[in-house]
Structures are given as structure tokens and as C-alpha cells.
N, C-alpha and C positions, 0 to 999 in steps of 0.2 A: 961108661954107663952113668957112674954116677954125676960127673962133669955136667954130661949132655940132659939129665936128669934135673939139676941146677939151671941151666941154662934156661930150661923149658917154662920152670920155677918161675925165672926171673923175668921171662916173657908174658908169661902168665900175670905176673903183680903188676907189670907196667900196662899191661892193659885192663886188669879188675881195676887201676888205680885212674887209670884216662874212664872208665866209665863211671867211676864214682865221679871223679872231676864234674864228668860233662854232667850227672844226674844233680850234684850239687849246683851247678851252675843253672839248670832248669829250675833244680827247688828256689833257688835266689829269685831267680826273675819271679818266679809264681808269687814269691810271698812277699816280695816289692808289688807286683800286680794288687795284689791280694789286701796287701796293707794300705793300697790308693785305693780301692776299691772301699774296705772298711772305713778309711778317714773321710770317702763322699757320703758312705752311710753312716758314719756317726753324726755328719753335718747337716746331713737329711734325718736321723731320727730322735739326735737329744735338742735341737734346736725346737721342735715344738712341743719336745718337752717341757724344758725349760720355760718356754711361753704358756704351757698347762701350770705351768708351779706358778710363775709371776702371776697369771691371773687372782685363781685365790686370795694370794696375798694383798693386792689392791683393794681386792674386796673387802677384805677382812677390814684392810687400813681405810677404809672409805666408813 
């Protein structure tokens, strides 16, 4: 009983362990996605920032 009780154990961990695997391997992809996603929108929303700051400044230096 107890062996076969073990056993079942060990079946158990090797598959809670392949689904963690595969869930961590989705969160990778998602937050590689995620982070291409964020680096197109930082290049889209600090770049007119940054051209909001530089303005002023000209100004100021004009």
C-alpha cells in the first residue's frame, strides 16, 4: 500500500511538475511578448515626450 501510495506520489509530482513547466514556458513567451509590446510603446510614448521637454527648452534658450 504504501509503495503503490509512493508511486502515485511520484506520478503526481512529475506531472504537477510538466504543468508548471509548460505554464512557465507560456508565462516566458507572454512576458517576451509583453516586453516587445512595452519596448514599441515606450518608443511610441516617451519619444514625444521627450520632444514635449526639448520644445520648452529651445524656447526658453531662444
Amino acid at each position: 500500500m504504501d509503495k503503490r501510495s509512493n508511486t502515485s506520489r511520484a506520478d503526481n509530482k512529475t506531472s504537477s511538475e510538466d504543468i508548471l513547466r509548460s505554464k512557465w514556458k507560456n508565462k516566458r513567451t507572454k512576458i517576451k511578448a509583453q516586453l516587445k509590446q512595452s519596448r514599441d510603446f515606450s518608443r511610441f510614448f516617451f519619444s514625444p515626450h521627450r520632444h514635449k521637454q526639448k520644445i520648452p527648452q529651445e524656447k526658453s534658450e531662444e
